[in-house]
N, C-alpha and C positions, 0 to 999 in steps of 0.2 A: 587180264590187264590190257586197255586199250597199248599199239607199238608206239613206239616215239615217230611222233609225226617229222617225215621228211622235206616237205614246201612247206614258201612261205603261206598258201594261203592254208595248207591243214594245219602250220603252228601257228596262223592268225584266228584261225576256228577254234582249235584248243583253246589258245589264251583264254580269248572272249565267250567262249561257246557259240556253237553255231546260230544259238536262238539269236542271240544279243548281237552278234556281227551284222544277220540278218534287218537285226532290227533296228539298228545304227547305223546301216547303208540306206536302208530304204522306208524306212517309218513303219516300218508291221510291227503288230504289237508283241511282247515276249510273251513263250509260248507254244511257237509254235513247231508242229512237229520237225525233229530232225531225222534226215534220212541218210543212207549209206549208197552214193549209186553205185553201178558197175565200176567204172573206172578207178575207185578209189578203191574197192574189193580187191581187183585186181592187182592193185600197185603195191597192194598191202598195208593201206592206209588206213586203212577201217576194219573192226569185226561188224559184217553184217551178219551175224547171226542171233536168236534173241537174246541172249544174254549181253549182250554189248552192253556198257554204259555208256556215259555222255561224255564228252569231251573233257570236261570238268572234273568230273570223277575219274578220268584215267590222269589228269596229272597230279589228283588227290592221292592215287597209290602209288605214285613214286616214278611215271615217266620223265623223264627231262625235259621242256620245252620251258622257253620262255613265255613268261608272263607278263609282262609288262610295254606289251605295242600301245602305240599312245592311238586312240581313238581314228586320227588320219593317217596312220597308216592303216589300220584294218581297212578305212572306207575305201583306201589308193588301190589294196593289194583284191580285193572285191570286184572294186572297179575295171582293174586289168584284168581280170581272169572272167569276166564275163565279154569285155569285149575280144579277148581272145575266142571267145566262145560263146557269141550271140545264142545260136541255135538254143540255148538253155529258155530264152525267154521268151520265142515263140513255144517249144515244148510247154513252158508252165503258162503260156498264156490258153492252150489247146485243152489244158487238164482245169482249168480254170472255167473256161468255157461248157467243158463235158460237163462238171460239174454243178455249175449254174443250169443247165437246161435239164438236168437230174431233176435236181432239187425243184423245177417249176414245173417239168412233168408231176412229182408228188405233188406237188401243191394243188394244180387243177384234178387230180383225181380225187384226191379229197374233198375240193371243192364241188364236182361234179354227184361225190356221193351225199354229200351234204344236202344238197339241191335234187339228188334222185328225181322226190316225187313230183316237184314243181316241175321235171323236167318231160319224166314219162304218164303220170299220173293226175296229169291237170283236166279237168271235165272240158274247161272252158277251152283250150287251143284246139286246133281244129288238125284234122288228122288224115294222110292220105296214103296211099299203098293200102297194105292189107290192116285195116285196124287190131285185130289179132296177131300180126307179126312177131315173130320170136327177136326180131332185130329193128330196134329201132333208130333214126335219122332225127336227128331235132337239128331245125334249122334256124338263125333270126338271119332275118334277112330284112332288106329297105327296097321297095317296090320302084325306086328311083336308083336305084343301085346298077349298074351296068356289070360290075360281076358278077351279081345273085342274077340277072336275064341269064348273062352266058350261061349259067349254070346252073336253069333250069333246064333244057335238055337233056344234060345229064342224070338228073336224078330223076327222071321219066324213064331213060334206057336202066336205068339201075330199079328202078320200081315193074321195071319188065321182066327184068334177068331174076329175079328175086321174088318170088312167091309168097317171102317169111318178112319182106320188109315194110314196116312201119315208118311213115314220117311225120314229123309233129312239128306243123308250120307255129313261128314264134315272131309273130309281125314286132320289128325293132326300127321303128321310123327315125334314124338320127341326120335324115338330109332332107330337112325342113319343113317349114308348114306345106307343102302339097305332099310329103311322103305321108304327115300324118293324116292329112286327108285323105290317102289311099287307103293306107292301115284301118281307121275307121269304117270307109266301106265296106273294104273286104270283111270286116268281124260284122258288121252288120247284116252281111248277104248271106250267113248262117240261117237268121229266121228264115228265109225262104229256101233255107236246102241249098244256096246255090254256091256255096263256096268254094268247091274246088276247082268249078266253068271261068268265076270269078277270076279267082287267082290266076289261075292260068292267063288268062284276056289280059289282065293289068298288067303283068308280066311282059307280054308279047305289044303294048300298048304305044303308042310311037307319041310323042309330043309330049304336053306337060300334064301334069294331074291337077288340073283346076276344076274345081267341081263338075261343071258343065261337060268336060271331058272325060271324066269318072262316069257321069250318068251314064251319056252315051255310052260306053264302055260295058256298062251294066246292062243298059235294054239291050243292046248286041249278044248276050248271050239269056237272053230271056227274064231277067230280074225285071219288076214293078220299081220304078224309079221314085216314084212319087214315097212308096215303102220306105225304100232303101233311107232317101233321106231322110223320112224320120227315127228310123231303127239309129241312124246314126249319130244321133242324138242322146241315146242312152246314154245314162252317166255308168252305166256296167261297162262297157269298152273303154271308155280312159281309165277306167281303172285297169280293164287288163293289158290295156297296153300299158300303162305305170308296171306294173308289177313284171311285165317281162322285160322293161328297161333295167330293173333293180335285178331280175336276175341276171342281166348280163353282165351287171356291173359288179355283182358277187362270183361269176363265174370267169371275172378279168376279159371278157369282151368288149370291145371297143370300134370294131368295124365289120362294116359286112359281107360277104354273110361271113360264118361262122357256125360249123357245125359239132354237133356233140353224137359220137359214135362208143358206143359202150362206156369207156372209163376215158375218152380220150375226148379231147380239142381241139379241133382242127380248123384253123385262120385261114378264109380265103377259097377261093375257087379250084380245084386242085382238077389235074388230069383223071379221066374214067379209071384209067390203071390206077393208081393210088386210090382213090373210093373203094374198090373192089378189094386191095389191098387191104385197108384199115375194116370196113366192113367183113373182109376172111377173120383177121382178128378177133373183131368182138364174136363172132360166131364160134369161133374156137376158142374163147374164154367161157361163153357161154355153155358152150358144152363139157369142158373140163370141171364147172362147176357143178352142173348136173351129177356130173361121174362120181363127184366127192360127197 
């Protein structure tokens, strides 16, 4: 048998139940979980142990408390004992938090196995480090992007340090007609082999991408210009640039770059430590899986 509550706010919880006080001060819906914290253990306010019942139930067997607080006071006595004790609602706001970036970690990893093959498995994106890599990097990136530059160096020192590493470029032009005119060339300077010289150059490429500065760009590291722009023409490249817009937008990417390392998703340019970091990871998942 829950003890006869000794404050007002445990005989204003009793009364009401603590769902319904909760949910009378501040609009959540009834429901929801009631909890026992330390301080009220201690005071001997509460059985936390499983068998407890609910508030309800203990003045159902026979505890004393009054029933009958009218609505304002529960919201009054609620109200003062939280600003007595802010700290409760940065705590529930921190557990609120954890909980949300839980729940969208699961989300994108499910989404990532969803999308698996589109991610590692596409004939058509075009592939650098070691194409047999036990570990792969998929990146979209926008060639007009100022964080995918910065962070192309990096993933050249990370394609040095890494013998097993796989990267699988994911042209994502979302900053305008000259990115997609990049994205186009770049997929089209495949027919001649020369895409990774390419990418690289456009990358490192100073000014705007208007055609004329794309070509040049191209005969600079040995592409046939006159080629180039007709390959770029192909109606097979808007398609696959379509298709790895729609992955991104199934995978909840929205700026760039944006990388996908094992089961994870990672927003943004990040220091060489953390790469290294996240890439230990999926190689240690990868191997745990092997083991099983």
């Amino acid at each position: 048998m829950m003890p006869i509550a000794r404050t007002p706010l445990a005989r204003a919880f009793a009364a009401a139940g603590l769902t319904l006080a909760i949910a009378v001060a501040a609009g959540m819906p009834a429901g929801a979980e009631v909890v026992c914290d330390t301080d009220k253990a201690e005071a001997g306010e509460c059985d936390p142990g499983p068998a407890a019942g609910t508030a309800t139930e203990g003045a159902g067997a026979g505890a004393t408390i009054a029933v009958d607080l009218p609505v304002e006071a529960i919201r009054k006595i609620i109200r003062d004992y939280l600003l007595e004790h802010p700290e409760i609602l940065a705590e529930a706001e921190q557990v609120l938090a954890a909980r949300r970036a839980a729940q969208e970690a699961e989300e994108e990893r499910s989404a990532i196995r969803a999308h698996r093959a589109a991610l590692l498995a596409d004939p058509e994106a075009p592939v650098g480090g070691n194409p047999d890599g036990a570990i792969t990097v998929v990146e979209f990136f926008d060639y007009r992007c100022g964080y995918c530059r910065r962070v192309k160096p990096t993933l050249e020192t990370l394609i040095a340090e890494n013998d097993d590493l796989r990267v699988v470029y994911k042209e994502f032009p979302i900053l305008g007609m000259e990115s997609l005119e990049a994205a186009r060339a770049a997929l089209a300077s495949r027919a001649q082999g020369g895409y990774g010289a390419f990418h690289a150059a456009l990358m490192d490429a100073d000014g705007s991408f208007s055609r004329d500065h794309i070509m040049e760009v191209a005969r600079s590291v040995g592409l046939d210009d006159e080629r180039l722009a007709r390959d770029m023409d192909d109606p097979a490249i808007d398609g696959l640039i379509q298709q790895n817009i729609l992955l991104a937008q199934d995978l909840g990417i929205r700026g760039t770059p944006a990388f996908v390392i094992g089961e994870r998703l990672v927003r943004g340019a990040m220091p060489i430590a953390r790469f290294r970091a996240v890439i230990a990871d999926a190689r240690e998942a990868l191997q745990q899986g092997a083991a099983e």
